[in-house]
TIFI-460647 format. One record per residue (C-alpha): x, y, z. Coordinates in steps of 0.25 Angstrom, whole numbers, plus 5000, padded with zeros to 4 digits. Last residue first. Layout:
N
XYZ ...
end
This chain:
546
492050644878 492250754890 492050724904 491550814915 492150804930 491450864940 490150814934 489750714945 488850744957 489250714971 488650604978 487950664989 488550635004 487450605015 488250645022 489050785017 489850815028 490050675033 490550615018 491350735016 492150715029 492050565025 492750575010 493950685018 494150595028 494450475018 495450565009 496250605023 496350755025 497650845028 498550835018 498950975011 499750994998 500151144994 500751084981 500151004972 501050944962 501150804965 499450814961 500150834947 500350684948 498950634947 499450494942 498650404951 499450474963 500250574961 500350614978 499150694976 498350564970 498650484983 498550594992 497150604988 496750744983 496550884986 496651024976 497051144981 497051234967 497951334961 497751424949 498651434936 497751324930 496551404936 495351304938 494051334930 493051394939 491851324942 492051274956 493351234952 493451204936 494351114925 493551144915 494351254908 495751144910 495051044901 495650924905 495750794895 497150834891 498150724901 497350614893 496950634878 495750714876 494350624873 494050624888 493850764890 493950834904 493250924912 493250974926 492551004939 492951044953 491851114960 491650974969 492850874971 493450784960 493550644957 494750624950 494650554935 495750424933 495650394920 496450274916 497750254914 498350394919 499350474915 498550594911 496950544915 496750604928 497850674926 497250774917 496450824930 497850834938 498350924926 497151024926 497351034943 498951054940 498451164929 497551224943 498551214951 498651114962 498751144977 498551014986 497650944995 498050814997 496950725003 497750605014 497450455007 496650355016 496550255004 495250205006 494350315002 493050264998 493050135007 493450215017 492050305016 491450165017 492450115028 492050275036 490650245034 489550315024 488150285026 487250285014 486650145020 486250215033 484850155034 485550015031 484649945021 485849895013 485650005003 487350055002 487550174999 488950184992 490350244993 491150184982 492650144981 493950174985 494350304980 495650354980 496250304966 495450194964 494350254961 494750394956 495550504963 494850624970 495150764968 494750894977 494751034971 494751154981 495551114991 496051195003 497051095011 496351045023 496751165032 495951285019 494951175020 494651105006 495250995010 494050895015 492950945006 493850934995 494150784997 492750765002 492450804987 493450734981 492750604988 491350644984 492050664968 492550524968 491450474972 490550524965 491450484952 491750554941 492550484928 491750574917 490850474914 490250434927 491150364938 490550274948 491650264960 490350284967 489650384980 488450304981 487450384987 486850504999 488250475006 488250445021 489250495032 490250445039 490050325048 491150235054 490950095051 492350085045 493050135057 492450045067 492649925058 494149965057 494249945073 493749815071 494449745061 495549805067 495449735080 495249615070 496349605063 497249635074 496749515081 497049425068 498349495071 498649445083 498149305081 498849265070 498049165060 497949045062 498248965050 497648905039 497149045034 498149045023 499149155021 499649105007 501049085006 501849134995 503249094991 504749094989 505948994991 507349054990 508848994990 510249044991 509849174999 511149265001 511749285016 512949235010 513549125019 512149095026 511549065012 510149115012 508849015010 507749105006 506149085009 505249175004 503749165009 502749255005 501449285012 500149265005 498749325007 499149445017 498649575008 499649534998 499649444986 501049414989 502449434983 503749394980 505049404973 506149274975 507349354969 508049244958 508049364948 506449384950 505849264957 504449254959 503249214971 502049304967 500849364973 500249494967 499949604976 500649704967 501249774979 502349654984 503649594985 504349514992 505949514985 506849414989 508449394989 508749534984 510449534983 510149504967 509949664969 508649684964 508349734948 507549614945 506649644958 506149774950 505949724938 504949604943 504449694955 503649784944 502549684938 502749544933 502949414936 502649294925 501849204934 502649184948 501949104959 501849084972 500449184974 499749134961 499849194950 499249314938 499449314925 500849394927 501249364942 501349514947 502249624952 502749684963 503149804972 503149814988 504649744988 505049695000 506549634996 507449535003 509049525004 509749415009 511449465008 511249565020 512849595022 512649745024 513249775010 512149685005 511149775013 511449885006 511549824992 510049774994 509849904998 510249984985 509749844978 508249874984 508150024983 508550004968 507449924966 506349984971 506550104965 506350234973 505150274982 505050404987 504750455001 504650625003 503450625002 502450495005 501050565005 500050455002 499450404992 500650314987 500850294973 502150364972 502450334985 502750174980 503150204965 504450134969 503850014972 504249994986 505449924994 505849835005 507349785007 507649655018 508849625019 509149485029 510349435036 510449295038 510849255052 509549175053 508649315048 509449435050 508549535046 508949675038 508149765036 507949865021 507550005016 507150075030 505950175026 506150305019 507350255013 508450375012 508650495002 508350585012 507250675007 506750594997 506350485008 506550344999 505650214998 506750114990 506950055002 505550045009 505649955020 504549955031 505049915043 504149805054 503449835066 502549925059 501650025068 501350055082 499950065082 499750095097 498350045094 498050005081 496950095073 497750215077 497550375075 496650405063 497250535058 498750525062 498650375061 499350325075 500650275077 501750165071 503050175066 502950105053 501350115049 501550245055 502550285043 501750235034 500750345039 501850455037 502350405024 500950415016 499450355018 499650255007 501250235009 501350085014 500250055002 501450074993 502449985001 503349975010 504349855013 503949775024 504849725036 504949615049 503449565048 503149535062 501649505060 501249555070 501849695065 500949655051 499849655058 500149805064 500449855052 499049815046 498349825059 499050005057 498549985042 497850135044 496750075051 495650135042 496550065030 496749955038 495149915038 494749955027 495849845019 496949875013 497749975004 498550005016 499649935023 500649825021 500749875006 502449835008 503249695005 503049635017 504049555026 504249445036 505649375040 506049245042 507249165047 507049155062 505649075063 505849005050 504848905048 503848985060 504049095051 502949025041 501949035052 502249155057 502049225044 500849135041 500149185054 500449315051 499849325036 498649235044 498249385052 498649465041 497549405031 497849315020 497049205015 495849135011 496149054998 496049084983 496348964973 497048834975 498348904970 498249004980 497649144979 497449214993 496449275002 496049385012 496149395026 496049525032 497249615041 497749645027 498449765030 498849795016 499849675017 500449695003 501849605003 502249495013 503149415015 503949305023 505449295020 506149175024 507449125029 508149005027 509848995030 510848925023 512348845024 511648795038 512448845050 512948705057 512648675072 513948585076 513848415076 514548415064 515548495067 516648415072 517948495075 518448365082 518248445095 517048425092 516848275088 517548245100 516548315109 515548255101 516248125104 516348135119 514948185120 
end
């Protein structure tokens, strides 16, 4: 005692706690969820493994904290919701979100999918409360526990962020930024209504922050991304073939300030360094989770070191407990839903398309469309259109010969399986020259045709052997037998993804007199019910010319 006390007043310090020069933390990510409750699997370099699942993502986000209880944070990079399975989409994501609450994820940038069914229903994702339409699959649903960033995603009638742009954690006495971005064509190619948002360039959102937070004294700075690229030739998830694709130029112009970039959107995994800047990305849909570990200068506050990865979500691991539970109470509950009767169909409703791009399907679904605003409250229509596969329509509507008595019977996951992307119908006023010029867009500007299904009494011609954007006829363009009035004006419905520009019909922006009131799915059912056992419609709506 007497010589430790001698060796202090000494001014001995040896025996004192010393700081370490340096600090580890770590940065655990995630891009692409789409409320991927199931398991899935991954690539490895032994080949494909079972993997994935939300319930073993947790499991391995608690298992790899564990190394650094205090120094880590969890992110995603955006598409946590929507474009998923049946069962989140009849749940409107709601176990999505709340999976990824028990997950403690601490922030998300937005993504594309994030917009599917407009602002307002993104904005429950955030705040919580029940479906306007379909009240709550969870109850209480309260939703996300974590912000979602979106610094380059812009209210036009401010100026300002329409989400928060950035957070700052203090992670071991290290003060961490964290910005999240979009791609910048994000509402553009969003079915639902987003006005007034608008989505700038990503870069520039990310260096105007970058500098903001330097002036706060945040010297660590990390970007979510939802844009990528892909490993040229293909790769496996911890490597780095010749990467190409958007998030190459546009992390190349990032303030050197960015210390890590997570990324996401293309769904191809990657581990690559752009200007020194670890950039990352996962398979998505829960198969990996990235781990980026960076060693910061304590003086500086600036990463001097960085490791990155992918890590498989193995199944050699229990899996969390809460969530599995979660899984399976909504497992149940979307069952229910799915086997809900509708109607029955006399046959197969296909994609099948005969010379002149016509589809039954395609013109049964414009048909409910018109059926369903054609009421002076739902929007008067007259003319009703409806995009290609691919483009609103899911798949086939069959009879299926298993021997069931009822194998023509149509249920609510059949009918879902349709008309999967729970777009609102827009019924608008058009001209009868914009109706010519929305007709010409089904090949003007496009890559490959993309002919519109299109409700009964509406018909037209056009000639293959003319060039692209002059194939119309405007003589043959007819309503009940009348040829359309360039000068006169139409009420004309469609998906909120094409009546937002979508697929390049972009005079559809031009529509006035807009009104939203029907939901693409109850408009096929309503049709479905009041016509069981529905008829096939006949083809030769459209004609075709060489």
């Amino acid at each position: 005692m007497r010589n430790l006390l001698a060796a202090l007043l000494l001014g001995g310090t040896a025996l004192l706690p010393v700081k370490a020069d340096t600090v580890d933390i770590q940065l655990l990510g995630i891009n692409d969820f789409h409320s991927a409750l199931p398991t899935s699997f991954a690539m490895t370099p032994g080949g494909p493994v079972e993997a994935g699942g939300a319930e073993y993502l947790a499991a391995h986000f608690d298992r790899l904290q564990r190394e650094n209880p205090e120094g880590t944070l969890r992110l995603a990079a955006g598409d946590n919701i929507s474009s998923s399975t049946m069962n989140a989409t009849l749940q409107h994501d709601e176990p999505g979100i709340e999976a990824l609450n028990l997950m403690r994820l601490d922030a998300s940038s937005v993504g594309n999918h994030e917009f599917d069914e407009g602002v307002a229903e993104l904005r429950r994702m955030e705040n919580g409360g029940c479906h306007p339409i379909d009240g709550c699959a969870r109850p209480n649903f309260k939703g996300a526990s974590f912000p979602y960033l979106g610094a380059n995603i812009v209210d036009t009638t401010t100026g300002k962020p329409a989400f928060a742009p950035y957070i700052v954690k203090e992670l071991k006495g290290i003060k961490v930024g964290v910005i999240g971005v979009s791609y910048k064509n994000t509402l553009k190619e969003a079915p639902g209504p987003t006005t007034p948002l608008e989505a700038r360039d990503e870069a520039q959102a990310v260096n105007a922050y970058a500098a903001e937070l330097k002036a706060k004294g945040v010297r660590t700075i990390v970007v979510l991304i939802h844009q990528g690229g892909g490993q040229t030739g293909g790769g496996l998830p911890n490597q780095c073939n010749n990467l190409a694709g958007p998030i190459k130029d546009i992390v190349a112009k990032f303030d050197p300030e960015v210390d890590a970039v997570i990324s996401g959107h293309t769904h191809n995994p990657y581990i690559c360094e752009i200007n020194g800047i670890p950039v990352t990305q996962t398979s998505g849909h829960t198969r990996e989770l990235t781990r980026i570990k960076l060693t910061i200068d304590r003086a500086t506050g600036n990463p001097t070191a960085h490791q990155a990865e992918n890590i498989t979500v193995t199944h050699d691991i229990e899996p969390n407990g809460a969530i599995a539970a979660l899984r399976r109470e909504s497992d149940q509950y979307a069952q229910r839903l799915l086997d809900r009767p509708v109607g029955l169909i006399h046959r197969d409703l296909t994609t099948i398309r005969n010379a002149a791009g016509e589809s039954t399907i395609a013109h049964a679904l414009a048909d409910g469309r018109l059926a369903a605003t054609s009421s002076p409250e739902t929007g008067g229509a007259q003319i009703a259109i409806q995009p290609p596969y691919g483009g609103g329509i899911g798949g086939d509507l069959l009879v299926h010969p298993t021997g069931n008595e009822m194998s023509n019977l149509v249920t609510h996951g059949k009918a879902l399986r349709v008309v999967p992307f729970s777009n609102m119908l827009v019924t608008m006023t058009l001209t009868g020259a914009q109706v010519e010029r929305l007709l010409e867009q089904q090949w003007c500007g496009q890559s490959t045709a993309r002919v519109l299904g299109v409700s009964k009494g509406f018909t037209f011609t056009y000639d293959n052997a003319k060039p692209a954007c002059d194939k119309i006829d405007p003589a043959t363009i007819k309503l009940n037998g009348a040829v359309v009035n360039p000068a006169g004006r139409y009420r004309v419905t469609a998906n909120s993804f094409i009546a937002t520009g979508g697929d390049g019909f972009s005079v559809l922006t031009e529509g006035t007199e807009r009104v939203e009131k029907v939901r693409d799915i109850e408009a096929f059912e309503s049709h479905i019910r009041a016509n069981t056992p529905l008829q096939p419609p006949a083809l030769g709506r459209i004609t075709r010319l060489n």
